[in-house]
C-alpha positions as CSV (number, residue, x, y, z in Angstrom):
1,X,155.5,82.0,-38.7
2,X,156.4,84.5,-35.5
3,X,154.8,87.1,-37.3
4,X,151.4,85.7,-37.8
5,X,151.4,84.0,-34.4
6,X,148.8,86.6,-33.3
7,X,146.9,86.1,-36.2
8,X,146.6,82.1,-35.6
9,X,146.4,82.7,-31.8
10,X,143.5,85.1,-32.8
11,X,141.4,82.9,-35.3
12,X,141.9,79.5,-33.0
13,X,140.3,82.0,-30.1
14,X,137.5,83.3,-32.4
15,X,136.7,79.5,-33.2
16,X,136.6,77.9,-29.6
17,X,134.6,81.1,-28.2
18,X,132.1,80.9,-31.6
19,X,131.7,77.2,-30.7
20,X,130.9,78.4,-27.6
21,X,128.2,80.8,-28.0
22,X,127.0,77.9,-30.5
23,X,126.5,75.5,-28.2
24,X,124.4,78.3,-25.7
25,X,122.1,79.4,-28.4
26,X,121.0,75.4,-29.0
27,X,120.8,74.6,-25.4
28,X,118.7,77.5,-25.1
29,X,116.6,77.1,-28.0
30,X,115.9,73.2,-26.5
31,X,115.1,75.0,-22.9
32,X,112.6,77.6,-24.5
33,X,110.6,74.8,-26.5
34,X,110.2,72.4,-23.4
35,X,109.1,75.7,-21.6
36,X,106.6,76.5,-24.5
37,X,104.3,73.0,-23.6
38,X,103.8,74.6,-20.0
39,X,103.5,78.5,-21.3
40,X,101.1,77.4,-24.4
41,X,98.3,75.7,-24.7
42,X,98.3,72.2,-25.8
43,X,95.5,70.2,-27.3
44,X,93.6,67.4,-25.0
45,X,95.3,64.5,-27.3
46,X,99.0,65.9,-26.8
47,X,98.3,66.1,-22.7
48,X,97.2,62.6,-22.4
49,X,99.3,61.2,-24.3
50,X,102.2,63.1,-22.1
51,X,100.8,61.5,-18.8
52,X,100.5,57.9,-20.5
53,X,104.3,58.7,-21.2
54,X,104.8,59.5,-17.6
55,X,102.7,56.3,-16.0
56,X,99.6,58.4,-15.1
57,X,95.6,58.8,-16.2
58,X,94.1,61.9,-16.8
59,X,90.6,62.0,-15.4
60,X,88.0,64.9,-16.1
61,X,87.6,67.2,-12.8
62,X,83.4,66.8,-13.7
63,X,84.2,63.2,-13.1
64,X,83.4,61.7,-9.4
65,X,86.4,59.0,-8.5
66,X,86.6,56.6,-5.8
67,X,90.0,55.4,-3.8
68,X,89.8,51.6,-3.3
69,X,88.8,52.1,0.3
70,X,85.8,54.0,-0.7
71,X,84.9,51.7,-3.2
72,X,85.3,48.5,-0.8
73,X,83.3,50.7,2.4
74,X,80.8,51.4,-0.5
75,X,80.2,47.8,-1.7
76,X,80.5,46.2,2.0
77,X,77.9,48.8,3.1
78,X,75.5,47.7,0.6
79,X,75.7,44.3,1.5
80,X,74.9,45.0,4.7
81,X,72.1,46.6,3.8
82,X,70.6,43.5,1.4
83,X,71.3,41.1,4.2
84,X,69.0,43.1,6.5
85,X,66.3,43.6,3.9
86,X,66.6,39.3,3.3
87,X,66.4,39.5,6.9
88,X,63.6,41.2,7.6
89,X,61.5,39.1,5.0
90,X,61.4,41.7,1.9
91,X,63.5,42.4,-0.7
92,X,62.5,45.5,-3.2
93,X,59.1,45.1,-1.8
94,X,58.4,41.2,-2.4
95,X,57.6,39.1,0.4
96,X,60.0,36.2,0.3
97,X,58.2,32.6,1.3
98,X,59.3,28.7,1.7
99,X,59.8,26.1,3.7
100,X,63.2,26.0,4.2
101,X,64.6,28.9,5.9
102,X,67.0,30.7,3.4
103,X,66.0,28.4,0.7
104,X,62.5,29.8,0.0
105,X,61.7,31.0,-3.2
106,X,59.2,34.3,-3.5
107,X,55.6,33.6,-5.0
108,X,55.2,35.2,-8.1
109,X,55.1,38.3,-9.2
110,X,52.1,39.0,-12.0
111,X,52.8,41.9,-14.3
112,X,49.7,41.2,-16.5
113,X,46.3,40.5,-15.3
114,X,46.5,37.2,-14.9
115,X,46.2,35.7,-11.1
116,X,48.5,34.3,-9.2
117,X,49.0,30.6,-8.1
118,X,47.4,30.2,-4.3
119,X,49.9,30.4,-1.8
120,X,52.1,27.4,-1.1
121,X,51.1,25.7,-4.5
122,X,53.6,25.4,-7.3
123,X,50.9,25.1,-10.2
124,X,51.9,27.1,-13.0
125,X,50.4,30.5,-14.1
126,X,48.2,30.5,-17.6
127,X,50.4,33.0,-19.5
128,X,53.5,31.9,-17.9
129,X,55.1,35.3,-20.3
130,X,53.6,37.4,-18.0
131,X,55.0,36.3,-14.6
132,X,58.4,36.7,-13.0
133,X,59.8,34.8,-10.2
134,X,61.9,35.5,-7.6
135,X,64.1,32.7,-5.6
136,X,66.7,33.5,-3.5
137,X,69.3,30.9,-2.8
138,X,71.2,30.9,0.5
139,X,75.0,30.5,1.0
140,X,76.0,26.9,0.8
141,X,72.5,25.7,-0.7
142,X,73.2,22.3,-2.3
143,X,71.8,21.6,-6.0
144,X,69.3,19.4,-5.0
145,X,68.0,22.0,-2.3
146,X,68.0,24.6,-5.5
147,X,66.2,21.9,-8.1
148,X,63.7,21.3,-4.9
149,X,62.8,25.2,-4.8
150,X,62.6,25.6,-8.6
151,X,60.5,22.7,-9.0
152,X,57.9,24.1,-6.0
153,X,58.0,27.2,-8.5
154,X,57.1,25.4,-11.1
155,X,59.9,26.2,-13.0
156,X,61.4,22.5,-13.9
157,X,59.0,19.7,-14.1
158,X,62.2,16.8,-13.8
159,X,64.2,17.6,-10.1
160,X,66.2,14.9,-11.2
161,X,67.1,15.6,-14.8
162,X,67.9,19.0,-14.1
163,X,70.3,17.9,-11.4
164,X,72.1,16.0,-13.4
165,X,72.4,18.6,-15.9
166,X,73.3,21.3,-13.8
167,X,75.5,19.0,-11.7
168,X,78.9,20.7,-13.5
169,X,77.9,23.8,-11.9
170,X,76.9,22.6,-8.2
171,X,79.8,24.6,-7.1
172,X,79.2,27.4,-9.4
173,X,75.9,28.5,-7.3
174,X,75.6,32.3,-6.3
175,X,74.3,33.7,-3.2
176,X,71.4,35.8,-3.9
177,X,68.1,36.7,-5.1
178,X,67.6,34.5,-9.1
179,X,64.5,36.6,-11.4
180,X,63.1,34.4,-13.8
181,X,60.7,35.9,-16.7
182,X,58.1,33.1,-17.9
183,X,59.0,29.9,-18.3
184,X,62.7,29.5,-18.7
185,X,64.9,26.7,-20.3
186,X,67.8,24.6,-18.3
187,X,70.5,26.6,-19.9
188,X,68.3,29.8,-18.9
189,X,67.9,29.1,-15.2
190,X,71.5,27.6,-14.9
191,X,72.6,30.8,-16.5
192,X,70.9,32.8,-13.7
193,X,71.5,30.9,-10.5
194,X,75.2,30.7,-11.5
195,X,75.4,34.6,-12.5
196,X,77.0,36.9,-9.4
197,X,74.2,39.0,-7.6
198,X,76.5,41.4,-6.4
């Protein structure tokens, strides 16, 4: 065994220094392909579904995005700028009329050739199809005060019945300016007064 001590001593090195440069050729076959997604290109598919792996959202640079803050300065301005049109008795170019102040509903608007009710009446048009109407309810307008404005419309013919349909959704009533296109049903104008204007 002494005389092939140098021959063992020799193979056991070969094997641990072998096992070695091993272990560096794999390490740096795993660093060179991680290093070939940044050096290569990669389609659009593989890159988002890399930053949905990471916790992010790619967005395209042609794309205009908005921080919260803007979004929230953008939204409040706009308000602002409906109240002071309400205020100042138009809104898109209608001139908003009642007798309650807030409450009013706007005459309507022909889009045929059809005349208009006089001003003040709630008659009906002829080809009610061809009308739209405007009513704008206030912030904390009861249902009653709503079904009193509709009615002066001409929209509902029953105050009463249509309050106690709609009751469900007295609290459900949105600040804001209602459109109705001809002669609408309950469901139709619950729909709208209830639906967010903003």
């Amino acid at each position: 065994m002494l005389k092939r001590r140098g021959l063992l001593i020799g193979f056991g090195l070969g094997l641990m220094i072998g096992a070695a440069v091993l272990q560096l050729i794999l390490a740096a076959e795993k660093g060179s392909s991680s290093l070939s997604l940044t050096g290569t290109s990669i389609t659009e598919k593989e890159l988002q579904e890399e930053a949905e792996a990471q916790g992010y959202t790619l967005v395209k640079s042609s794309l205009k995005t908005y921080t919260q803050e803007e979004l929230d300065a953008a939204v409040l301005k706009a308000r602002e700028e409906a109240q002071a049109s309400l205020e100042s008795g138009t809104l898109d170019g209608e001139e908003q009329t009642g007798s309650k102040a807030g409450e009013g509903a706007s005459k309507p608007a022909s889009t045929g050739a059809a005349s208009g009710p006089s001003a003040g009446a709630s008659q009906a048009p002829s080809n009610e199809e061809e009308h739209t109407y405007s009513f704008y309810i206030r912030a904390n307008a009861t249902l009653i005060e709503v079904a009193t404005g509709l009615q002066e419309l001409g929209l509902i013919a029953d105050k009463d019945q249509f309050v106690k349909q709609a009751k469900a959704y007295s609290k459900s009533l949105r600040v804001g300016t209602s459109t109705f296109v001809g002669k609408p049903t309950f469901e139709e104008i619950i729909a709208e007064i209830t639906r967010a204007k903003y």
